[in-house]
C-alpha positions as CSV (number, residue, x, y, z in Angstrom):
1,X,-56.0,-5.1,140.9
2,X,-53.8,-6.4,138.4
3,X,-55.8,-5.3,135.1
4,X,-56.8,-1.9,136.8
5,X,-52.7,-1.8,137.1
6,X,-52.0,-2.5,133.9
7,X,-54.5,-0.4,132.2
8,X,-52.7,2.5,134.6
9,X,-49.2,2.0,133.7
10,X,-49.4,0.8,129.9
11,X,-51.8,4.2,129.3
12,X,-49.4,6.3,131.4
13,X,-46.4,5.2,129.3
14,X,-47.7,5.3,126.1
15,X,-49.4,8.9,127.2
16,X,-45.7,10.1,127.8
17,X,-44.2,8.6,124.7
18,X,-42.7,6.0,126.0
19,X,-44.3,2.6,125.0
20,X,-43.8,1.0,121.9
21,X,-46.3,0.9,118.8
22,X,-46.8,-3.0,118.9
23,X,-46.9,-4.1,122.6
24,X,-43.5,-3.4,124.0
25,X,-43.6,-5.7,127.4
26,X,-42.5,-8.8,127.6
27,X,-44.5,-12.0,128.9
28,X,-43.5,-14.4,131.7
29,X,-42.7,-16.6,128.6
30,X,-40.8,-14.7,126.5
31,X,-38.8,-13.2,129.7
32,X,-37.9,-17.1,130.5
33,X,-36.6,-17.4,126.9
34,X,-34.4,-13.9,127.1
35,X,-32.7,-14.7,129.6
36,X,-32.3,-17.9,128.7
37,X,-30.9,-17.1,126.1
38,X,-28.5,-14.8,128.2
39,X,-27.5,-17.6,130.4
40,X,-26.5,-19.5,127.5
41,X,-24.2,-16.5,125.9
42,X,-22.5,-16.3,128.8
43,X,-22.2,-20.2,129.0
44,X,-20.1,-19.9,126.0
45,X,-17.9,-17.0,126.5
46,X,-16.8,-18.0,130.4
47,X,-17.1,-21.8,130.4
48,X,-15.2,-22.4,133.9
49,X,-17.6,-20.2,135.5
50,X,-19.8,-22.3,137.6
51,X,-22.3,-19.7,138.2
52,X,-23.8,-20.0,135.2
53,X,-24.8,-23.9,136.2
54,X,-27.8,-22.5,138.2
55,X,-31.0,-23.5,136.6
56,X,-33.1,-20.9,134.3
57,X,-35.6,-20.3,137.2
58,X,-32.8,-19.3,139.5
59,X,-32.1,-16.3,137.1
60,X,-35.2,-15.7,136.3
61,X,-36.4,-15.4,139.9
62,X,-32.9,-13.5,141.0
63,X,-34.1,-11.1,138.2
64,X,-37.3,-10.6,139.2
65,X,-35.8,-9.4,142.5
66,X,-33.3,-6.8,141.0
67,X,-36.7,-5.4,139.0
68,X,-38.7,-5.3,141.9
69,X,-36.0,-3.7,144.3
70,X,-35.1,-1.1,141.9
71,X,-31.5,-1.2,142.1
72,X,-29.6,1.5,140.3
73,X,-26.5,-0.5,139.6
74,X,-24.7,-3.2,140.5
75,X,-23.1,-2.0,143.5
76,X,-26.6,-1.6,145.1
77,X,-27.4,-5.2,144.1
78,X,-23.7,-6.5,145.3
79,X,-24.7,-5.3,149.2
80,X,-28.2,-6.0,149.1
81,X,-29.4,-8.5,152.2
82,X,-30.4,-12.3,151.0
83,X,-31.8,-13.7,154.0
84,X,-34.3,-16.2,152.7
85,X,-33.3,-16.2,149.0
86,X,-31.3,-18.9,147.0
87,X,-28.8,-16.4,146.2
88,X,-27.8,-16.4,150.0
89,X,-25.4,-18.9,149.2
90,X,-23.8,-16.8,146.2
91,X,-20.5,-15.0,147.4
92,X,-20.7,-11.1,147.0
93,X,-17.8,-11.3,144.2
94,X,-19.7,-13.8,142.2
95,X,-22.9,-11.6,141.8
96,X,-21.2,-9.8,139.1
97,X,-22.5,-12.7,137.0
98,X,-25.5,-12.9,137.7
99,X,-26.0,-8.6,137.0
100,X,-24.2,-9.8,133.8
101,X,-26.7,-12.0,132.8
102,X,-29.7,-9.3,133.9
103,X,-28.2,-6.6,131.8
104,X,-27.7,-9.0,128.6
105,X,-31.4,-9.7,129.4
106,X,-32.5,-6.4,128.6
107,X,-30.4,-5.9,126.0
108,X,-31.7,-9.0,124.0
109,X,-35.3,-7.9,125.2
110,X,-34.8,-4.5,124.0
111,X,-33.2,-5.6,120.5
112,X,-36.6,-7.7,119.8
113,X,-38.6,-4.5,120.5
114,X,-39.5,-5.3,124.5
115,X,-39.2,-2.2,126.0
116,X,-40.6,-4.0,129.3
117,X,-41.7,-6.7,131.4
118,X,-44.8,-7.0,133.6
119,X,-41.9,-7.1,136.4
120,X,-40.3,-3.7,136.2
121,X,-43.1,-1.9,134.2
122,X,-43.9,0.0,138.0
123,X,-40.4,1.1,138.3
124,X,-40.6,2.7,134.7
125,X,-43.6,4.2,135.8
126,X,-42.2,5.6,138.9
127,X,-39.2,6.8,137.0
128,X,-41.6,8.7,134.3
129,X,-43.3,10.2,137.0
130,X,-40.5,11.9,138.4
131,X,-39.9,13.3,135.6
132,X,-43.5,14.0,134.8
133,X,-43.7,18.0,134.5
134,X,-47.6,17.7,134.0
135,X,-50.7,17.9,135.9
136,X,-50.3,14.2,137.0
137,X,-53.9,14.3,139.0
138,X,-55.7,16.0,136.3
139,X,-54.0,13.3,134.2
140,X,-55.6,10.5,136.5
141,X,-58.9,11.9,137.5
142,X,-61.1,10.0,135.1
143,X,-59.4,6.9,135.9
144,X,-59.5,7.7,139.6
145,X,-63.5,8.2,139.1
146,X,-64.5,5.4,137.0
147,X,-66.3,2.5,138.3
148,X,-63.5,-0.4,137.5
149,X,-61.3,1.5,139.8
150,X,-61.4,-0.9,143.1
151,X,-59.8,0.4,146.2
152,X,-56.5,-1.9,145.7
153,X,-56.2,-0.1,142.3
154,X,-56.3,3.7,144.0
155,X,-53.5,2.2,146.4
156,X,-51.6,1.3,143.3
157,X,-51.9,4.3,141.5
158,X,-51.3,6.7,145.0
159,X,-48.5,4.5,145.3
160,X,-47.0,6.1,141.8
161,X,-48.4,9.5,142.0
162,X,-48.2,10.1,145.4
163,X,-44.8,9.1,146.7
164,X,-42.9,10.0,143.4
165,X,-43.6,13.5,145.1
166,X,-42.6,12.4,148.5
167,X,-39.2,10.5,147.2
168,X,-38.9,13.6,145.5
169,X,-38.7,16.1,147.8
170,X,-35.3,17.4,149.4
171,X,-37.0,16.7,152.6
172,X,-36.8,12.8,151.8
173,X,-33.7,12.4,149.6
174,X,-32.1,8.8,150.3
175,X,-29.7,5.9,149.7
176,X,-31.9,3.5,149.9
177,X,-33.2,1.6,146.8
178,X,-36.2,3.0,145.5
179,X,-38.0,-0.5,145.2
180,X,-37.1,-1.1,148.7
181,X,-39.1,2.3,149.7
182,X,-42.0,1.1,147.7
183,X,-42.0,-2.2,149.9
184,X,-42.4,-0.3,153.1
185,X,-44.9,2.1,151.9
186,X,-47.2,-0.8,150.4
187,X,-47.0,-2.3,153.7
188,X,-47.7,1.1,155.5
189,X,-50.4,1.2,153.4
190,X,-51.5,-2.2,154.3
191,X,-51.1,-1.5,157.6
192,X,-49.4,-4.8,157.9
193,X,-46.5,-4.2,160.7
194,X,-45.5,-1.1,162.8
195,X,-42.3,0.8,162.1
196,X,-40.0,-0.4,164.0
197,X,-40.9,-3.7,162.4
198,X,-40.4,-3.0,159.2
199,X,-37.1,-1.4,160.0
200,X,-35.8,-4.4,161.3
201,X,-37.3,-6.0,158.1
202,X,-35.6,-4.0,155.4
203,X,-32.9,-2.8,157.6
204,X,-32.8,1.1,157.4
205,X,-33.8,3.4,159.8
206,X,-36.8,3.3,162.2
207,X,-37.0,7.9,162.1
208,X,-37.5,7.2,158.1
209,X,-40.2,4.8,158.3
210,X,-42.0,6.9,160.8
211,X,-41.6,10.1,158.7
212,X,-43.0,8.3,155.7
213,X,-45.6,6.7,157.7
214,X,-46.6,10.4,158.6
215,X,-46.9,11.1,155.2
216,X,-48.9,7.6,154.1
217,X,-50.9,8.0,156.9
218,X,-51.9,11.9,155.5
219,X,-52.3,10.3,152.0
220,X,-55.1,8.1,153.3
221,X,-56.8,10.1,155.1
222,X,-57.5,12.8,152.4
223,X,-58.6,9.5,150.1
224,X,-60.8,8.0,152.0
225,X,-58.7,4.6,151.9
């Protein structure tokens, strides 16, 4: 699934005009050493801060989860639930730094011509999507169709096509993060827990799991997944 995913979303992006000449997305490597790199600015500039004395691979994983989530700003990040993480420990008012540190990351990444990494490349896809004008399925048909499409890769790519639509739709205009939508929908998909489990897992509302649960459920059907 992963290459079929990556062959989707680099193509996409560089069909719309939006990936760089020479690969623009960073590597697990490369990421590490960004934000590095960040940690160590900020190191400098605030050296009472004590924050900044959490190892590399606490910000690097802490950024992964802003990527994946999809927050819009920091105030989304600031409220967001940390049961289970190593941030759960981190007072609300001290998050600052570590959003800091994430937006420092993609400057530096940006500067050295890294548009992307391989951890928020979906989210850029979802947000070209929305914005997409085109005829997205005509767009996708021959990579729907060809034979290295498995059936995880046509969840993935429903997954962008599809419920950009849904999301939007005034009928399903929400607060909620957009990454955290994407989690329940994969596990919709998946059919990995019912509704009213997953909206005790990511805390929002059991009516708007179950309406897009209508809709995934719909989705399926008419692709035989």
């Amino acid at each position: 699934m992963v290459e079929n995913y990556h062959t989707f979303a680099r193509g996409y992006l560089n069909s719309r005009g939006q990936m760089p000449y020479r690969n623009g997305i960073a590597c697990p490597d490369e990421k590490a050493s960004y934000i590095e790199q960040a940690v160590d600015y900020f190191k400098k500039k605030y050296p009472a801060e004590t924050t900044f004395k959490y190892s590399i691979d606490f910000f690097i994983e802490e950024i992964t989860f802003i990527e994946r989530f999809g927050f819009s700003g920091f105030a989304e990040y600031k409220e967001a639930e940390r049961i289970g993480r190593a941030s759960a420990n981190i007072k609300r008012e001290n998050r600052k730094w570590i959003f800091e540190v994430y937006e420092k990351y993609r400057e530096l990444r940006k500067a050295d011509g890294k548009k992307y990494d391989w951890d928020d490349l979906a989210l850029y896809v979802f947000n070209e999507l929305q914005n997409d004008d085109s005829e997205r399925r005509c767009c996708t048909t021959n990579l729907w169709q060809s034979p290295v499409m498995t059936k995880e890769s046509k969840k993935f790519v429903l997954n962008l096509v599809e419920i950009s639509e849904l999301l939007g739709s005034p009928e399903f205009k929400t607060n909620i993060a957009i990454g955290k939508v994407l989690k329940i929908i994969e596990d919709l998909i998946d059919d990995k827990e019912t509704s009213k489990n997953l909206s005790k897992k990511y805390k929002v509302d059991q009516l708007f799991v179950e309406q897009i649960g209508k809709y995934v459920t719909d989705m399926k059907y008419h692709n035989g997944l």
